[in-house]
Structure formats: C-alpha cells, structure tokens
N, C-alpha and C positions, 0 to 999 in steps of 0.2 A: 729618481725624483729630480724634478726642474731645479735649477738653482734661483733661490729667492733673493731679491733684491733690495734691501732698506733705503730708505729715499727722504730728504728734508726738503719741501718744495716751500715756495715761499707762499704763503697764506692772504698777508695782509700788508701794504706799506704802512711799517713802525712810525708811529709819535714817540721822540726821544728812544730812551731806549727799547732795541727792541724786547719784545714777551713771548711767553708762550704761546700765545693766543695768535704769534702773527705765524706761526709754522704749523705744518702738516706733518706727521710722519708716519709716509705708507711704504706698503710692499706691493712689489709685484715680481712676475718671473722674469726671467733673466731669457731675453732672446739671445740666438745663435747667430754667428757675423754671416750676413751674405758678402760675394765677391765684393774685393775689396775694402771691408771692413773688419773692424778690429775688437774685441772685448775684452778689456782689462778690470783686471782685479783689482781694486783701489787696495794702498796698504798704508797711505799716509796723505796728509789735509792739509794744505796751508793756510792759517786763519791771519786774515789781515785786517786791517783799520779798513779799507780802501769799499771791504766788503759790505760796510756800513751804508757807504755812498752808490752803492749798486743797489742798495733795495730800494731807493729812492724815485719817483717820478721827475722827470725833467731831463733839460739839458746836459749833456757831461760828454766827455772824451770817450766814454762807452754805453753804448745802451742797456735799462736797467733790464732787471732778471724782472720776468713778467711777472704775473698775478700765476700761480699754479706751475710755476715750473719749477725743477731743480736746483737749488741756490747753486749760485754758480762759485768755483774753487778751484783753485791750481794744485796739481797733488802727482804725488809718486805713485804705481803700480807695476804691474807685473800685468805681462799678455797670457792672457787666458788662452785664448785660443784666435788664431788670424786665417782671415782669406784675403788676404793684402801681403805679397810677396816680399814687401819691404820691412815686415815687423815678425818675428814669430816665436811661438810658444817658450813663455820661460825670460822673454826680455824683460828689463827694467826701462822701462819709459816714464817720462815726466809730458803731463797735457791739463787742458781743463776739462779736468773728470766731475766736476761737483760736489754736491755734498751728499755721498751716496757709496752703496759698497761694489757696484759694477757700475760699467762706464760703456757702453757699445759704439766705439767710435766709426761715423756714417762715414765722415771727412775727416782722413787726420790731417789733412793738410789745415785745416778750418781749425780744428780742435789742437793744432801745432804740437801736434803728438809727435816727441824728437824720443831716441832711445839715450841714457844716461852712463856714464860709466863709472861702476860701484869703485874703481880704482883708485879717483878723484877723491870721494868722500862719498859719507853714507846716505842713507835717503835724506833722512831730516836736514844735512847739510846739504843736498840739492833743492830744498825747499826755503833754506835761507843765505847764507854767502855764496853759493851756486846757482842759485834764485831766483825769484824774482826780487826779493829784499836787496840781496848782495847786486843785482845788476842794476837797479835802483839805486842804493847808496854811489857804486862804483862811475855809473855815466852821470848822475846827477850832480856829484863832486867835481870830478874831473872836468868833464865837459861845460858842464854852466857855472859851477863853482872855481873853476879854472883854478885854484891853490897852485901858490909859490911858493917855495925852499922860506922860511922863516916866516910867511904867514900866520894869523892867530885864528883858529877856525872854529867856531860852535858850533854845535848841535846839540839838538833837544832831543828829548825821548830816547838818549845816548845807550840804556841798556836792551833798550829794543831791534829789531830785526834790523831794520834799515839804518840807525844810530850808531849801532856797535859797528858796523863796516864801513860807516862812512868815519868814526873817528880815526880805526884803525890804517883808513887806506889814507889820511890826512897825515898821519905820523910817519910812514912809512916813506911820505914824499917831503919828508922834513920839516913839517907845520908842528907848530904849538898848538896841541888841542885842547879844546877845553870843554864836560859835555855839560848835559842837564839833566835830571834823572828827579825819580823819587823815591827817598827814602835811604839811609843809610847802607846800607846793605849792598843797592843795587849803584850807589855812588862808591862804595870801597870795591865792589869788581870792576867799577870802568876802571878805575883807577891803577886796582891792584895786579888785575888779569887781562884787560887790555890797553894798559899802558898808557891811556891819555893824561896828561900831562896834571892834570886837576877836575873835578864833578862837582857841581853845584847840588845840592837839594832841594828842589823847590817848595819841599814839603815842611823839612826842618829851619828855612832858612831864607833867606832874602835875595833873591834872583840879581834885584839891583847892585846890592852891596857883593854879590859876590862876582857879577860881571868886574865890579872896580878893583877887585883884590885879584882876582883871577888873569886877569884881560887888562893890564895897565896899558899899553900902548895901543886899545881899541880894539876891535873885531875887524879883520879882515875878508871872512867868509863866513854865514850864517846857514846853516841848514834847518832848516824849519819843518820840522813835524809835526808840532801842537798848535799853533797859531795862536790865537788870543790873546791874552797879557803877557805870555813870556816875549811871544814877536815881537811884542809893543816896543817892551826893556828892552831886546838885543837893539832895536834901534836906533834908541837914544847911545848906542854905546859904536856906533859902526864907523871906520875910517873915512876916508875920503875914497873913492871910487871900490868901495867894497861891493860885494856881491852876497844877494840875498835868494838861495836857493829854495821856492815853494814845493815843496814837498805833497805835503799833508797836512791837517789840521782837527788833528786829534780829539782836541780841547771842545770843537766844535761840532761835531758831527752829528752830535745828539741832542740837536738843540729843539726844542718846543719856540723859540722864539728865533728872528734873522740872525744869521751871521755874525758874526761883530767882527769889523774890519780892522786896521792896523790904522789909530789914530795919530801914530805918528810920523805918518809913512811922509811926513815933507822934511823927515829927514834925507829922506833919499834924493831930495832937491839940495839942500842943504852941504853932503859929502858926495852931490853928482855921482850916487851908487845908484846901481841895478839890483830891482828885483823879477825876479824869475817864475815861473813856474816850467817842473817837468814833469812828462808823465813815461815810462819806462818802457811802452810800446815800441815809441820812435827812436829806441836802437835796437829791435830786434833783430836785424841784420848783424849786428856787431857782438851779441851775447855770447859768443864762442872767445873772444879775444877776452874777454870779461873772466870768464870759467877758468882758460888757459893760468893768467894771469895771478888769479885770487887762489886759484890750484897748487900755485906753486907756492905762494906766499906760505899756505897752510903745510905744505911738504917741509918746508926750509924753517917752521918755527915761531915764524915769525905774525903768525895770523890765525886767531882763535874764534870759531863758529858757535856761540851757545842756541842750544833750544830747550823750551820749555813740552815738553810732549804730553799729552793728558791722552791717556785710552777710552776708546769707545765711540763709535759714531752717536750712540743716543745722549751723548752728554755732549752734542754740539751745541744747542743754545746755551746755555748757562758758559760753555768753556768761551765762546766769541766773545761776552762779555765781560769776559777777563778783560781784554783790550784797551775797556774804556773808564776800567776800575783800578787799572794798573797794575792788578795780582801775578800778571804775569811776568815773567823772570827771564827773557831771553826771546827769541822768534818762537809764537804759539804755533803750534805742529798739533794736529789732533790723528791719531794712530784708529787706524780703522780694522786693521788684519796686518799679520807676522807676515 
C-alpha cells in the first residue's frame, strides 16, 4: 500500500487570529524521489511567531506561503528513502519540510536540507538552540546587539525560543540580564533555571516600575520580541548610545487594525542609540560556528534548551496559537512521528 501523506495547506489569509476556516487538511500519496531527490519522514515541527507573518499578503524579507500550498515549517526528519548521493536511508536531516508528515525534497539545495548530528543534541534541541531560534537569538545579540562584559541587557518574551538564548548567551559574555516574560511561573524559571539575573512579569506587574528596580543604571541592549508597549517602556529606560535589537513583534501580529509603532522612539535621538532590525537568513553562512559554539555551552553545563512539544500534526492549528496566547512554556516543537 502507497504511503499516505497528511498535509495543512493554507486556505485563506487570517484577520487577526488565525481559524479553522483558514486551513485545509488533505491527504494524498506519497511519491517516490526521482534522481536526485530526496523524501523525508517529518518527525518533528517548528512552530514560530514568524509563521504568522508568512500567511500574510505583502511585502517582507520572505515571500508568503500561497493560497493552497503547504504552510511552510522548518522541521526535523529522517530520509526515507534518497536518489541524491549526498543524503541516504536512515539520516537525520533538518530542512523546510512544512507542515506535513512526508516531505519530497526536488532541491535540497533550495529546501537547505543539511543532515544533523543527534550527538550535539536531540531533535527538539535542533529545532531550538541549534536552530533557527538559537541562531536568531545568538547572531541577533552578538552581532547587532554587540553586548559588553557588564552591560545591562533585556529581552522580552525571555521564556520563549529566541528569549531564553539570547538571555543565556548575554550572561555567559558577562552582562547583567534582565528578561520579561508572563506569568509567575515562566518568570521563576528564567530566573531559577536560566540564570538571568532578574524577570519582570508583565502580567502580574508593572514593566515600568520594574525596568527601575531591576535596570538602575539604564538598559544597554534591548532585544525586542513583542513590540508594542513593552518597546515603548524599554525606551524610556535606554542609556546613551544603546542598541535596540528588532526582532519580532509579537504583541502585534495579530492585528485587525495598523501596526502600532514605537511612540517613543526620539528617544533614540535623545541617547544617540540605534535601533535595528534582523532577520536570521543573512547569517546562514555562519550557522555552523553558531551550532559549534551553543554545543558546547550545552556539553560543559552551562546552557539549558527548553521545549514545549505537543503531539500530533492534526492539532497544528490550535497548538500555533499557543504563541500568541502565551500557553506555551519554552520553544513550541509540534512532534509528527517517533
């Protein structure tokens, strides 16, 4: 019997949050690879914010997923079966497979289908601090956010994929971190289990007032996840030639109405800071130095990778928007096959 293939194709471009109503979910068979191609077993998902901004019409740093194709995903698998000399039977490879439980890759070169090594860490952790999250957080810091030995560094959305690596690789180069998170809970493990220095709650508690108790000599480097009013607050709080790292915007993505910009942003006239934006493409060249790097961290102790994993591909809509409800607990990993 053929092997059948489950598939979440995108339906409709979402108002606000996405629905049921904007996805498809079909089957079809699973083709066999002609010369040089490749078909992988998907056996793990990475679900990001970012994914939000891809079902979008418009301009961006990436073209959206069309009307009827496979939502597009960066994910862990296993080669099924290859007619491409460079891959075969039984590998563990990381590529953009979708959201889907086979993958028939035409191009791996296209599809950046690299093979992975389980020695490093497990899949989930190559889906988040070996990552695309962990390579994010790691060039987005270092490189634009430039942190010095006693810098004071924030980050928002501190218990999430890209959060937890950029506070931990802040501490690690001698910064005083400080994150922002919601909810008790996920404030006592940045805290307790990744070592930053102090968590704000934005849920239980006042961003402003705790910028001031937290952050007395000012913000040196701001990593921004959520945009919105937290942005706004770390700006009123930022040194003189600080660096303000765009990220993502969390807070935003789902919006029924524009944008809403950073109304304070002449602050950055003000403390002659820069703000930034980056996107994690343009160090694909360097992700190896990244892996090496964070690999090691994690061998010697000193750097802890959480995921949240929910099973099953047919509970992909509802688990995505976890993301924008905040239920989730660590980098969301959605588990397709053992």
């Amino acid at each position: 019997m053929a092997l059948q293939n489950r598939q979440y194709r995108l339906a409709a471009r979402p108002v606000g949050m996405a629905k049921a109503s904007d996805w498809s979910f079909t089957t079809e068979a699973v083709a066999d690879p002609a010369d040089g191609q490749v078909l992988v077993k998907v056996l793990q998902l990475s679900l990001d914010p970012a994914m939000r901004g891809w079902m979008n019409e418009g301009r961006s740093y990436i073209q959206p997923v069309g009307i009827g194709e496979v939502m597009r995903a960066i994910g862990i698998g296993k080669v099924h079966a290859s007619r491409n000399p460079a891959f075969a039977a039984g590998e563990l490879v990381a590529g953009g497979f979708g959201i889907q439980e086979y993958c028939l890759v035409e191009d791996p070169k296209k599809a950046a289908l690299r093979k992975i090594d389980p020695r490093l860490g497990a899949p989930a952790q190559w889906l988040n601090a070996l990552g695309m999250p962990g390579m994010t957080a790691y060039f987005g810091l270092l490189e634009v956010g430039q942190p010095k030995e006693g810098d004071t560094v924030v980050v928002s959305g501190a218990a999430g994929a890209v959060g937890q690596t950029v506070g931990q690789v802040a501490r690690i180069k001698g910064c005083r971190v400080v994150g922002i998170a919601g909810g008790k809970a996920k404030c006592d493990f940045v805290v307790n289990e990744l070592k930053f220095d102090a968590c704000i709650d934005y849920k239980g508690g006042n961003v402003r007032d705790g910028l001031k108790q937290h952050c007395p000599k000012g913000v040196d480097v701001y990593f921004d996840n959520v945009g919105g009013e937290i942005l706004d607050t770390v700006l009123t709080r930022i040194n003189k030639h600080a660096r303000i790292v765009i990220c993502g915007a969390i807070s935003q993505y789902n919006n029924t109405t524009p944008v809403k910009g950073p109304s304070n942003y002449m602050m950055l006239l003000v403390a002659r800071a820069r703000m930034q934006g980056m996107v994690v493409f343009d160090y694909a060249d360097r992700y190896g130095e990244a892996v090496t790097q964070i690999a090691q961290w994690m061998k010697e102790g000193k750097f802890l990778s959480r995921e949240d994993i929910v099973p099953g591909i047919e509970n992909f809509p509802e688990t995505m928007n976890k993301l924008f409800s905040g239920e989730n607990f660590g980098k969301l990993v959605l588990k397709v096959a053992d």
